[in-house]
PAMAR-551119 format. One line per 8 residues: for each residue x, y negated, z of N, C-alpha, C, CB. Coordinates in Angstrom, 2 decimals. Atoms other than C-alpha are relative to their C-alpha. Glycine has a CB too. Layout:
% residues N
X Y Z X Y Z X Y Z X Y Z  ... .
//
This chain:
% residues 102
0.31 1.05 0.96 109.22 -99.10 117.16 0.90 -1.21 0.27 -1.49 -0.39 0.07  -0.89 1.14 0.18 111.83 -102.10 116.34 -1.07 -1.33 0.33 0.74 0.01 -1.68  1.15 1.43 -0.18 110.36 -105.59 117.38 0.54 -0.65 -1.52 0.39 -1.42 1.81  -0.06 1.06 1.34 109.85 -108.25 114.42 -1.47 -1.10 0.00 -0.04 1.13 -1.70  0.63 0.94 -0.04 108.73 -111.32 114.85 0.16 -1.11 -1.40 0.35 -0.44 1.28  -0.02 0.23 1.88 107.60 -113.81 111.53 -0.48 -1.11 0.52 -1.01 0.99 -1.43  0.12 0.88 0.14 107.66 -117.53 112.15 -0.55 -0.98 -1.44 0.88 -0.03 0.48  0.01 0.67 1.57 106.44 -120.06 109.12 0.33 -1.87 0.12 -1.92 0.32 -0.81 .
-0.21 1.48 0.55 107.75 -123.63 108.50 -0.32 -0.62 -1.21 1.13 -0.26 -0.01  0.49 0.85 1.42 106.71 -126.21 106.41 0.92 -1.29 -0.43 -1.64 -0.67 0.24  -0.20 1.02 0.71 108.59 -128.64 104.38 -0.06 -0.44 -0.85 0.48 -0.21 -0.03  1.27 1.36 0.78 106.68 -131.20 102.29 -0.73 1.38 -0.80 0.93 -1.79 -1.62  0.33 -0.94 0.82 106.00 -128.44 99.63 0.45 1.44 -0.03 0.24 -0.47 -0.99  -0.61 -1.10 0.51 108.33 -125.70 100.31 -0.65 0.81 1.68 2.01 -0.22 -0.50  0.55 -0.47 -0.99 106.85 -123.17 103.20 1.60 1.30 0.27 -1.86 0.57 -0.43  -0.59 -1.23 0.34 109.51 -120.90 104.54 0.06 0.85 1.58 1.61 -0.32 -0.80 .
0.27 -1.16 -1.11 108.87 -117.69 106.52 1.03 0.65 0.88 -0.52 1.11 -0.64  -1.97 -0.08 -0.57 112.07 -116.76 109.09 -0.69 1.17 1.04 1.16 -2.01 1.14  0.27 -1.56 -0.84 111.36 -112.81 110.42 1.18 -0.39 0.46 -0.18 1.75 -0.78  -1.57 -0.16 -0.76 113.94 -112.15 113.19 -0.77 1.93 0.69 0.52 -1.92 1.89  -0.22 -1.25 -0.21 114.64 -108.63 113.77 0.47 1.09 -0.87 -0.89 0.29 0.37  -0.18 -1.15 1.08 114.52 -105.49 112.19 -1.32 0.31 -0.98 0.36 1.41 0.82  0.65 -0.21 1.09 112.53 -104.90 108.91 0.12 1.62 -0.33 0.56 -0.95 -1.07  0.26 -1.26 0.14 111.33 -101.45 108.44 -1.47 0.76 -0.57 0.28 0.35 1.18 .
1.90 -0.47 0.56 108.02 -99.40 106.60 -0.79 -0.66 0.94 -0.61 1.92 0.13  1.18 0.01 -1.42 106.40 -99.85 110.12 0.11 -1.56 0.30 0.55 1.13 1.72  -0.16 1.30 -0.47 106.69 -103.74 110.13 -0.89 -0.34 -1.27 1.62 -0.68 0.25  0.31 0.44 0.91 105.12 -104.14 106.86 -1.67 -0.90 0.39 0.15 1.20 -0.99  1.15 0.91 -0.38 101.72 -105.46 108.42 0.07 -1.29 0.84 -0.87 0.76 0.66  -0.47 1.60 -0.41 103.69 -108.17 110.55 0.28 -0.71 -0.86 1.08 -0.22 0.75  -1.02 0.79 1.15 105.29 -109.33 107.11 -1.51 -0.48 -0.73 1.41 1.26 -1.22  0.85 0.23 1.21 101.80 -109.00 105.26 -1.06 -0.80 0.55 -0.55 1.31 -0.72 .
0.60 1.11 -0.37 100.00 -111.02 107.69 0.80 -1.10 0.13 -0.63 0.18 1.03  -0.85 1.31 0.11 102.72 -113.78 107.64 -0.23 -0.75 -1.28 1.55 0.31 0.08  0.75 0.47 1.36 101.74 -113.99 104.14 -0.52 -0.44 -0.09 -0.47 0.35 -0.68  1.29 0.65 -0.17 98.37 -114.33 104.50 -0.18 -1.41 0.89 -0.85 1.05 0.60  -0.09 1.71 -0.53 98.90 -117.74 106.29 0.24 -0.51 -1.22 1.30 -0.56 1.17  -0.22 1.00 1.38 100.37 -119.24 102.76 -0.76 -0.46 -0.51 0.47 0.35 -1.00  0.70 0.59 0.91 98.46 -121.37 100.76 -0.01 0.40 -1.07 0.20 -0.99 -0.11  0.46 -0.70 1.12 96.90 -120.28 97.90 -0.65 -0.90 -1.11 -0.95 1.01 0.46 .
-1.39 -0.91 0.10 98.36 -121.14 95.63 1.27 -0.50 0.50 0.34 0.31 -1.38  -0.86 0.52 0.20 101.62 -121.73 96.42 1.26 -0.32 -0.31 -0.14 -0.13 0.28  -0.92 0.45 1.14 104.36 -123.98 95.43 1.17 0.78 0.03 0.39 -1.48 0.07  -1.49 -0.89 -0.02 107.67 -122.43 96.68 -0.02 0.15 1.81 1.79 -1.13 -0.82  -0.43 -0.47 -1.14 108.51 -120.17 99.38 1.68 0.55 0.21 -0.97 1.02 0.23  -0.52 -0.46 -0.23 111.49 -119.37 101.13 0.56 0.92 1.47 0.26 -0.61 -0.53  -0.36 -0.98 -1.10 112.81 -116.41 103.25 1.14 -0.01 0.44 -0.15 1.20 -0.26  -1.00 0.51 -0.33 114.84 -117.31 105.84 0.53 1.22 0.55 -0.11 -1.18 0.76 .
-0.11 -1.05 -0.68 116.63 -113.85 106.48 1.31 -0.08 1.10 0.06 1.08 -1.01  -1.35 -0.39 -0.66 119.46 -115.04 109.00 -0.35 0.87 1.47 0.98 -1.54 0.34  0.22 -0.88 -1.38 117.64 -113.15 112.28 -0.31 1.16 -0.50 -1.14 -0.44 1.07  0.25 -1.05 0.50 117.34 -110.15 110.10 1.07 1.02 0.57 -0.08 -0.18 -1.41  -1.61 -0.64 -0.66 119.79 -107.56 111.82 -0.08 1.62 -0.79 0.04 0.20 2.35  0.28 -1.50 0.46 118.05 -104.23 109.86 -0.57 -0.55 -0.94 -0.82 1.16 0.83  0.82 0.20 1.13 116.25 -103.97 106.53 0.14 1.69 -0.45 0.61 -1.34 -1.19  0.25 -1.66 0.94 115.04 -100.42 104.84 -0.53 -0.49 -1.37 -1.45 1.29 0.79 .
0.28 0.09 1.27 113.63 -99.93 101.73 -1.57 -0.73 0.76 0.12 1.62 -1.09  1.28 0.74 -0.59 110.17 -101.29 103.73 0.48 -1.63 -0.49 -0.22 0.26 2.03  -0.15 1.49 -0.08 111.72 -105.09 103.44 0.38 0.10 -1.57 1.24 -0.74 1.24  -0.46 0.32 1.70 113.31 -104.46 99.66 -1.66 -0.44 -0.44 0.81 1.81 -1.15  1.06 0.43 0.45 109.62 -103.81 98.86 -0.69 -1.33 0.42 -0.68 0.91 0.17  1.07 1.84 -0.43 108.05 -107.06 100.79 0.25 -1.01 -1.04 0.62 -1.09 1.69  -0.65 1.06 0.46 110.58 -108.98 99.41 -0.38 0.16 -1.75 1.69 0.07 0.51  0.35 0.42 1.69 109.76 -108.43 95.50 -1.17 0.23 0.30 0.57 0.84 -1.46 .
1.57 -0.12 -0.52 106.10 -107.89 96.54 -0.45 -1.85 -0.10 -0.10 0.85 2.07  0.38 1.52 -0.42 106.11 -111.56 97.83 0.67 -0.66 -1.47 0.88 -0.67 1.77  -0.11 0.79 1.57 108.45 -112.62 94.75 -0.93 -0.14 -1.32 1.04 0.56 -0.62  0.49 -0.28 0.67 106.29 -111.46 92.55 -1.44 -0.82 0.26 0.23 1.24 -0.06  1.06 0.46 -0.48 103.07 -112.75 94.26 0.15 -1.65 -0.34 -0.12 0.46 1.51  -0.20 1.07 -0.11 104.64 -116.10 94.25 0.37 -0.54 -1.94 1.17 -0.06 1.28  0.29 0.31 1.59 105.46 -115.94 90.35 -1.27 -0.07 -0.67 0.58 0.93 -0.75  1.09 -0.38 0.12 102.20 -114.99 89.98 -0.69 -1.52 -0.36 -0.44 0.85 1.23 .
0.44 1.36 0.03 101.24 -118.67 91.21 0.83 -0.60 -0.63 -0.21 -0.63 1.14  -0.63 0.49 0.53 103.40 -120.26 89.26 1.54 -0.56 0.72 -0.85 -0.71 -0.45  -0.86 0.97 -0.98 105.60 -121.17 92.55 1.55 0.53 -0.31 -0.47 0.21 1.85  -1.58 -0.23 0.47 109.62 -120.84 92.91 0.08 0.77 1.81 1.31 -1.99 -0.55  -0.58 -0.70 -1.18 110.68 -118.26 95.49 1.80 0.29 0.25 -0.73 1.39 -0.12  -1.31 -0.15 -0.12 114.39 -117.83 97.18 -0.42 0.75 1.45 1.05 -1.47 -0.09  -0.65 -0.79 -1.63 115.99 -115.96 100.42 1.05 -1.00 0.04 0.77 1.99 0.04  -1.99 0.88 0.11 118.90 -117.51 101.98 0.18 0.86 1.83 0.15 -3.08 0.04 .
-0.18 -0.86 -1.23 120.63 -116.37 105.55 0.02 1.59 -0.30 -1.19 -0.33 1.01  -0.26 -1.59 0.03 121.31 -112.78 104.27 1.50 0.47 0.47 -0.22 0.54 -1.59  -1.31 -0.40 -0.55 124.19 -111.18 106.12 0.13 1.72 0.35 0.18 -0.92 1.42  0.40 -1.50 -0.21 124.97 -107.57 107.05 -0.34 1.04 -0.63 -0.73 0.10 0.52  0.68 -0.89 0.74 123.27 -104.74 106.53 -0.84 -0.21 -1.09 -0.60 0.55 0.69  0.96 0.68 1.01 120.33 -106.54 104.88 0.98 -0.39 -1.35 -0.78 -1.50 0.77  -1.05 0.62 1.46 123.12 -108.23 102.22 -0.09 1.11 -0.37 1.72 -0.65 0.02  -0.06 -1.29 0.72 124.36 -104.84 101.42 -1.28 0.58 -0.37 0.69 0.95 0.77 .
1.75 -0.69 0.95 120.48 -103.12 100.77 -0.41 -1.09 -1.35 -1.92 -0.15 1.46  0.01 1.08 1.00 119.91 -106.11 98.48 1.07 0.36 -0.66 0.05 -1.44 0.46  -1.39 -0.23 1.29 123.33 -105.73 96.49 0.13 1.43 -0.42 1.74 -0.39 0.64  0.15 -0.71 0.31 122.85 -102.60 96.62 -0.70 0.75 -0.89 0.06 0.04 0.53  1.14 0.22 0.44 119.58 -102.23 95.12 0.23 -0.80 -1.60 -0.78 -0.81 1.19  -0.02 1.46 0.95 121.04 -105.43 92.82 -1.01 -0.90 -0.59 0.55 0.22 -1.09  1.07 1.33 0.12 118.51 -107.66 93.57 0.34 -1.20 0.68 -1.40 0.28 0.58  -0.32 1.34 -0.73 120.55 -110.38 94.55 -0.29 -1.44 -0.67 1.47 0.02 0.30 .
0.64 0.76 1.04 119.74 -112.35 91.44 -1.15 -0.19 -0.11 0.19 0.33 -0.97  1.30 -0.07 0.13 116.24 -111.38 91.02 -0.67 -0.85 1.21 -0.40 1.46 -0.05  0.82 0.89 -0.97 115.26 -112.90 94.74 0.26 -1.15 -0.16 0.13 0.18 1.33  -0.06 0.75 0.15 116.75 -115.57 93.78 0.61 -0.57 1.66 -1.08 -0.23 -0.73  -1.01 1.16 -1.41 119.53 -116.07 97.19 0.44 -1.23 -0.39 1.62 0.60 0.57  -1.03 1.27 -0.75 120.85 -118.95 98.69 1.05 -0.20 0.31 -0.12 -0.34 0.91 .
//
């Protein structure tokens, strides 16, 4: 099992969540309790993916999971720090628009 750890910062309104590691199916309950800290509802989140060094199709899904969750509330979601492998699954995929990078 890959380690992955899921920090959350707050600034004034914008909350943003910064995983460092590898993102994989088997991480999805570290990601989905990082969530569950957010305020409900809220305004704008962003995902800070620069300690991201892996991503599978496990993190594509979080990541529009959470976008979606966050449209939901009316809030404004982004990524930023994408590099690597992770970049490529995202461009790949061509959801580089849709998350709305940085």
């Amino acid at each position: 099992m890959h380690a992955l750890t899921v920090t959350m910062q707050r600034r004034e309104d914008l909350y943003v969540l910064v995983p460092v590691g590898e993102i994989d199916v088997d991480m999805r309950p570290i990601l989905d309790e990082a969530v569950s800290r957010l305020p409900d509802p809220v305004g704008a989140v962003r995902v800070d993916m620069a300690g991201v060094s892996f991503m599978d199709s496990g993190g594509i899904h979080f990541l529009v999971d959470l976008r979606r969750q966050v449209d939901q509330a009316g809030g404004n979601f982004t990524i930023s720090g994408l590099h690597g492998q992770p970049d490529r699954v995202v461009r790949l995929v061509g959801l580089q628009d849709y998350l709305g990078r940085r």
